[in-house]
C-alpha positions as CSV (number, residue, x, y, z in Angstrom):
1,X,184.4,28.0,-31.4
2,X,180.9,28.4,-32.9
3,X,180.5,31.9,-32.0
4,X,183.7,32.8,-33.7
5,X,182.3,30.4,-37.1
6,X,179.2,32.3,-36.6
7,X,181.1,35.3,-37.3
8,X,182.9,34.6,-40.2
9,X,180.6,33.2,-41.5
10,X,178.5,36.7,-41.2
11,X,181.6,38.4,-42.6
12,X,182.2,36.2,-45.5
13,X,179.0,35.1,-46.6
14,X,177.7,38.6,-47.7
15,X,181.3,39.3,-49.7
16,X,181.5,36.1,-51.3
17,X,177.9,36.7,-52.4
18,X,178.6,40.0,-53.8
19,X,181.8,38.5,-55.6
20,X,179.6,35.9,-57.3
21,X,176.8,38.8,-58.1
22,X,179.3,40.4,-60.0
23,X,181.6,37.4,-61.6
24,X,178.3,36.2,-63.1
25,X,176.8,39.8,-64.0
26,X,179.7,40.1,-66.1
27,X,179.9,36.8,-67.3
28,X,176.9,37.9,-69.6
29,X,178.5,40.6,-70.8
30,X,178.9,40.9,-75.0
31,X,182.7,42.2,-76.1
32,X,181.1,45.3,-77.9
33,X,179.4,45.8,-74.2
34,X,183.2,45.7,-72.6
35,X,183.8,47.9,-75.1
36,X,181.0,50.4,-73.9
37,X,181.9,50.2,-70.4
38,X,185.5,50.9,-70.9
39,X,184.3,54.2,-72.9
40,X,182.1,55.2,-70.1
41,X,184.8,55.2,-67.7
42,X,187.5,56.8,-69.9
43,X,185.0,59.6,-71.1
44,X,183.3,60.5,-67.6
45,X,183.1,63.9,-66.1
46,X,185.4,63.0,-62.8
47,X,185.5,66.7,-62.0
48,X,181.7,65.8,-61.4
49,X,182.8,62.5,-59.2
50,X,185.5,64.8,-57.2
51,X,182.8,67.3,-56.3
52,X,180.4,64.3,-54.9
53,X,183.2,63.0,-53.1
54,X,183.9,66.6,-51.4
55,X,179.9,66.3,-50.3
56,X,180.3,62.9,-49.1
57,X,183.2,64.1,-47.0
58,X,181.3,67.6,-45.5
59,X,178.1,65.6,-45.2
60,X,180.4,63.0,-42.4
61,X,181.7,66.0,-41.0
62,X,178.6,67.3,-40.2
63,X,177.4,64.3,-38.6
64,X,180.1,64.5,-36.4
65,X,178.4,67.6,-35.6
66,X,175.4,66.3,-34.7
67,X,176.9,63.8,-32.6
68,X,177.9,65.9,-29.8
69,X,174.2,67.0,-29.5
70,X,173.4,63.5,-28.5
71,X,176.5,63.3,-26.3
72,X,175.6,67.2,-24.4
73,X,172.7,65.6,-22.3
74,X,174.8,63.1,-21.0
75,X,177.4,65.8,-20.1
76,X,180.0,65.4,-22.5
77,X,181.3,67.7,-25.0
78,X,184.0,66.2,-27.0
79,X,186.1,67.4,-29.7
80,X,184.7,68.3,-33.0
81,X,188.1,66.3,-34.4
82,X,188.3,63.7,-32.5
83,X,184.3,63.0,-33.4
84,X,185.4,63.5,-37.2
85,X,187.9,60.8,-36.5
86,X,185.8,58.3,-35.0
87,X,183.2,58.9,-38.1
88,X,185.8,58.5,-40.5
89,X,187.5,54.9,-38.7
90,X,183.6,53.8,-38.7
91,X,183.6,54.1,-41.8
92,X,186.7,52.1,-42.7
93,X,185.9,49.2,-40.7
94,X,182.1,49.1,-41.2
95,X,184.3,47.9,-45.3
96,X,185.5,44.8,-43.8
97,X,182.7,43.4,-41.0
98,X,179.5,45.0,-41.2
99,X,178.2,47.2,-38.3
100,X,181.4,47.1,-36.3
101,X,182.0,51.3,-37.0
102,X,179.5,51.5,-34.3
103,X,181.6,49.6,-31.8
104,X,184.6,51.2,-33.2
105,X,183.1,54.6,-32.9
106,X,182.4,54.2,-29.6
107,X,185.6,52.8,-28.3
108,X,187.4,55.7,-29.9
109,X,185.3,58.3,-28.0
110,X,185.9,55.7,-24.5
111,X,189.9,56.5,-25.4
112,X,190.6,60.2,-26.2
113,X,187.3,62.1,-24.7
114,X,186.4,59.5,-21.2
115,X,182.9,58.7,-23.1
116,X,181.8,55.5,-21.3
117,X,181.4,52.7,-23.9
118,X,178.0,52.2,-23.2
119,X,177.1,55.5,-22.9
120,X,178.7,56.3,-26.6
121,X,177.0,53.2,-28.1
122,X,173.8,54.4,-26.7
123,X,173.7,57.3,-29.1
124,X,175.3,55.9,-31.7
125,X,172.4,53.6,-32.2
126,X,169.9,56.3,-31.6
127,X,171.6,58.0,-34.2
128,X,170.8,55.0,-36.8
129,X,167.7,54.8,-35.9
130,X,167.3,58.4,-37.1
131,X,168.7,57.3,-40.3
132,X,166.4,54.7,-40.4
133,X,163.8,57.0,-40.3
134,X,165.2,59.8,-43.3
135,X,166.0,56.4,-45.2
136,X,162.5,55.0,-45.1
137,X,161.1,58.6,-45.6
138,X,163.5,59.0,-49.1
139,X,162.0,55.8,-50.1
140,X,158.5,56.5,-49.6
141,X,159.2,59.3,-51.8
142,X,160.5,57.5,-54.5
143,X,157.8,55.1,-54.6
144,X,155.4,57.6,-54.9
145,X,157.5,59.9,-57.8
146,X,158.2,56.9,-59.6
147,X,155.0,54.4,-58.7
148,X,153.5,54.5,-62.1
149,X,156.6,53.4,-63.6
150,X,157.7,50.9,-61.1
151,X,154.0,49.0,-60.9
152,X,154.3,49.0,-64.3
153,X,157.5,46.9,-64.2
154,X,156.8,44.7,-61.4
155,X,153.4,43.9,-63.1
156,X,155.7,42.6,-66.1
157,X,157.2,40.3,-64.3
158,X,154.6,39.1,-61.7
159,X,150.7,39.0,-62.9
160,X,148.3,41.0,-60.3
161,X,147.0,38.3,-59.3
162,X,150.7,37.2,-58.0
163,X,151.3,40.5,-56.6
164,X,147.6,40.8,-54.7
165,X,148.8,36.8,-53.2
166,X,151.8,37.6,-52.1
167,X,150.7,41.4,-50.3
168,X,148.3,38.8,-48.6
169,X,150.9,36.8,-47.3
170,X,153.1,39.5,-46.2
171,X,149.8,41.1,-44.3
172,X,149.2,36.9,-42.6
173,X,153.1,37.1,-42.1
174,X,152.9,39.8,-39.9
175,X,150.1,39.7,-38.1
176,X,151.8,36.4,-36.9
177,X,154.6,38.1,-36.4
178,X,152.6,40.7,-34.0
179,X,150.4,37.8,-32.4
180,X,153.7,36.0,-31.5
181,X,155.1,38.8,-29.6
182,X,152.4,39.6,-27.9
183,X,151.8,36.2,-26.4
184,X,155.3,34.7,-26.7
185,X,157.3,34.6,-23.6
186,X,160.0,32.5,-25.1
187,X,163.9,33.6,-25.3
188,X,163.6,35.1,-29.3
189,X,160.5,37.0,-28.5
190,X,162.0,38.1,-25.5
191,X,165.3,39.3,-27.9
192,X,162.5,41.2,-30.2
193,X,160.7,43.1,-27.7
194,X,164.2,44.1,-26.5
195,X,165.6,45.5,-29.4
196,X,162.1,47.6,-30.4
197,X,162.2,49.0,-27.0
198,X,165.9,49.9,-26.9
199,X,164.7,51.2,-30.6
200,X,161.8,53.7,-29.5
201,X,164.4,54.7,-26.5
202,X,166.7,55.6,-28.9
203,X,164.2,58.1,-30.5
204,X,162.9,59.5,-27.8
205,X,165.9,60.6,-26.4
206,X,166.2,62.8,-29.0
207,X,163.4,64.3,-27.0
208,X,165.9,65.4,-24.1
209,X,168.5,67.4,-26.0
210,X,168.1,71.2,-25.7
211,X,168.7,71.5,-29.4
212,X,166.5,69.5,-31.0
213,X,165.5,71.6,-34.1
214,X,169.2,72.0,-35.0
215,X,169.5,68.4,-34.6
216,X,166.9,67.4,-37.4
217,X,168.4,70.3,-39.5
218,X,171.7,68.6,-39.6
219,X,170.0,65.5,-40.0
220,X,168.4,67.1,-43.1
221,X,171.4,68.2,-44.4
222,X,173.3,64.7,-43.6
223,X,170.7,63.3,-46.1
224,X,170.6,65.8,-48.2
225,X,174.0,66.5,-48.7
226,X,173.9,62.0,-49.4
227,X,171.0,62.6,-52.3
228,X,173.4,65.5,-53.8
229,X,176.3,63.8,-53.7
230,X,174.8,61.3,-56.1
231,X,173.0,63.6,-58.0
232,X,175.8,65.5,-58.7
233,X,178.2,62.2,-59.5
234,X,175.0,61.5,-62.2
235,X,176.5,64.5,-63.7
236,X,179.3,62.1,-64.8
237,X,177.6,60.4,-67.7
238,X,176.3,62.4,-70.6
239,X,173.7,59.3,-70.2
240,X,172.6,60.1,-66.6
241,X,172.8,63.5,-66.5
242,X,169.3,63.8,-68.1
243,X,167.8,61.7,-65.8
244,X,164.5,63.0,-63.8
245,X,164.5,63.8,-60.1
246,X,162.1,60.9,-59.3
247,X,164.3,58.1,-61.0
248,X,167.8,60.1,-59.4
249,X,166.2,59.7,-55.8
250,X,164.7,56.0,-56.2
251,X,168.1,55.2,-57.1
252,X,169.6,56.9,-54.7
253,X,167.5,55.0,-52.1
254,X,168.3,51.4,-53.8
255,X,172.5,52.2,-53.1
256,X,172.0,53.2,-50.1
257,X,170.2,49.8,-48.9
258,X,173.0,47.9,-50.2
259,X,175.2,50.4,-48.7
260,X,173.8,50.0,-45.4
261,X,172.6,46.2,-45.0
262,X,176.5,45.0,-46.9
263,X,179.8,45.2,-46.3
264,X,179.5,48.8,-47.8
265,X,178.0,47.9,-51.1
266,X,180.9,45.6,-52.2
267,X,179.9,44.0,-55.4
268,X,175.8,44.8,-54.8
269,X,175.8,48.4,-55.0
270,X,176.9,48.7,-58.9
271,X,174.7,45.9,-59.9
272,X,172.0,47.7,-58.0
273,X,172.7,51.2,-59.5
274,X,172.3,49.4,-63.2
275,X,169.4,47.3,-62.3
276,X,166.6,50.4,-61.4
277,X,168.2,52.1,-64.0
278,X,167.4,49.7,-66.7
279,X,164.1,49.8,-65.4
280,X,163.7,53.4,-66.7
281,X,165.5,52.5,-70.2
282,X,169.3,53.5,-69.3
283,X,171.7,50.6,-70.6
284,X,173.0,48.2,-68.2
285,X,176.7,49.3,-69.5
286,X,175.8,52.8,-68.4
287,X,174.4,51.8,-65.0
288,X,177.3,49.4,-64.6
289,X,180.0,52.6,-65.0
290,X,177.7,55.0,-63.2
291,X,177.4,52.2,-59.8
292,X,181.1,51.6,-60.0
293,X,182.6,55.2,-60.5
294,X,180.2,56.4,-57.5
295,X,181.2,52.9,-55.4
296,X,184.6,52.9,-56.5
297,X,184.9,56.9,-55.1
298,X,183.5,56.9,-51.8
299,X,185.4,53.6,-51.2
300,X,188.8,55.2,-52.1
301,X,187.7,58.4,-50.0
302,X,186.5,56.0,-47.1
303,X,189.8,54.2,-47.4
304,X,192.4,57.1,-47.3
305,X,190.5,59.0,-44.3
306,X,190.0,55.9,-42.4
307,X,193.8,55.1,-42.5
308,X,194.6,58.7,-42.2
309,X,192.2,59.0,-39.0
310,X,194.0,55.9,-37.3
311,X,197.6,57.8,-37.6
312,X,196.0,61.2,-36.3
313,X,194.5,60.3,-33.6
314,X,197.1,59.0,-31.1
315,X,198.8,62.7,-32.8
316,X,195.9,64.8,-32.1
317,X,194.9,63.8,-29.1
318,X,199.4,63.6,-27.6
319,X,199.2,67.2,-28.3
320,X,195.8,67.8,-26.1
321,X,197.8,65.8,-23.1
322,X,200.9,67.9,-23.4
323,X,198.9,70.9,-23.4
């Protein structure tokens, strides 16, 4: 009974946050800026937000690509479909309860290709861990394109001296946090060390496959097909078309953390999308219809291929038994 509170409460705390992020976002909003945002979305480019969506959609096929290196060394090859599939159902569900595409993923391959669960999940998480990595990598990036700016802003709102105390605590926090596992023996450090080895497992498997350059080259394309998408759906708005490379990528990296740690972005990723901007002068109303259109596309794509993927398999894979 706890467990399955627990849960929910896991489920439905994040959405009702990101409800209440956006009812009082808006709650702030002027009539002339209702007015603004209703132009943005009437006059945008959405041959612009079609063509993102297209990259989006290539960019999930070719990580169903890269999947099945990850899957060879264990000595299964599955289908290049059915891998697409399990991608696109991942995505669907990963909407409605966080990090459950994983499991899904996983069970799907366990049904139509004989992929042990375990075995499936194994990579899977290897896989994100990867992603991590590119994420952490992109972000780093923007911090160092855009740092000028961004200390500049943060200094605004919190005095050096603020900023200096608090990197101080962060630097005590975790050297606790390191002393602690070190010399901890109880059942959360135990949980810790756990996951971090299962994490450095998962990248140095990578090390066993026999094609590991063309792994990281679809891995680069993954992520780079990701920071196109969004460039190109910046192509929109006449207002975020001008935007420079630094400021595209640093807000590219600020969606896709509320992409990845939420139930998909619901109701953080637009406010997110207009907050950085606004740091680098563009007009919350702007921001606003830039977050949403991207959100609003990718969830409508996500939506129509998950459902779609759930009636083809069982069709897909009948045909491959009768053959």
């Amino acid at each position: 009974m706890k467990r399955s509170v627990s849960k929910s409460l896991q489920i439905l705390l994040p959405l009702a946050l990101g409800i209440f992020l956006i009812v009082y976002f808006y709650s702030k909003f002027t009539p002339e800026q209702w007015e603004e945002l209703v132009f943005h979305f009437t006059h945008a480019h959405y041959g612009f937000v079609v063509l993102a969506v297209l990259m989006s959609a290539f960019s999930h096929l070719i990580r169903a690509y890269r999947w099945s290196f990850m899957l060879e060394p264990l000595g299964y090859a599955p289908r290049l479909l059915n891998n697409f599939l399990a991608v696109s159902i991942a995505y669907l569900m990963n909407l409605f309860i966080p990090k459950s595409g994983e499991v899904s993923r996983a069970v799907v391959l366990d049904r139509y290709e004989q992929v042990p669960f375990e075995k499936g999940f194994g990579t899977i998480i290897a896989e994100r861990v990867v992603d991590l990595i590119f994420l952490l990598l992109f972000t780093a990036l923007a911090v160092i394109l855009q740092f000028d700016a961004l200390y500049e802003y943060i200094q605004q709102l919190i005095p050096l001296r603020k900023i200096l105390f608090l990197l101080g605590i962060m630097a005590g926090g975790l050297i606790a946090f390191w002393l602690f596992l070190k010399y901890s023996g109880g059942p959360l450090s135990t949980k810790i060390k756990s996951f971090v080895r299962g994490l450095k497992e998962g990248v140095f498997s990578i090390l066993k496959m026999r094609r590991k350059m063309t792994f990281l080259l679809t891995s680069l394309m993954i992520w780079g097909l990701y920071l196109l998408s969004f460039y190109t759906a910046t192509q929109a708005l006449p207002e975020t078309a001008q935007i420079n490379f630094g400021t595209v990528i640093l807000t590219f990296v600020v969606g896709s953390f509320t992409f990845a740690f939420t139930n998909s972005g619901v109701g953080y990723y637009p406010l997110a999308i207009a907050g950085i901007l606004f740091i680098f002068g563009i007009p919350e109303t702007v921001g606003s219809a830039l977050g949403w259109i991207v959100w609003t596309s990718n969830i409508l794509y996500i939506i129509v291929f998950g459902v779609l993927s759930f009636v083809l398999l069982p069709l897909v894979n009948k045909k491959k038994k009768e053959a």
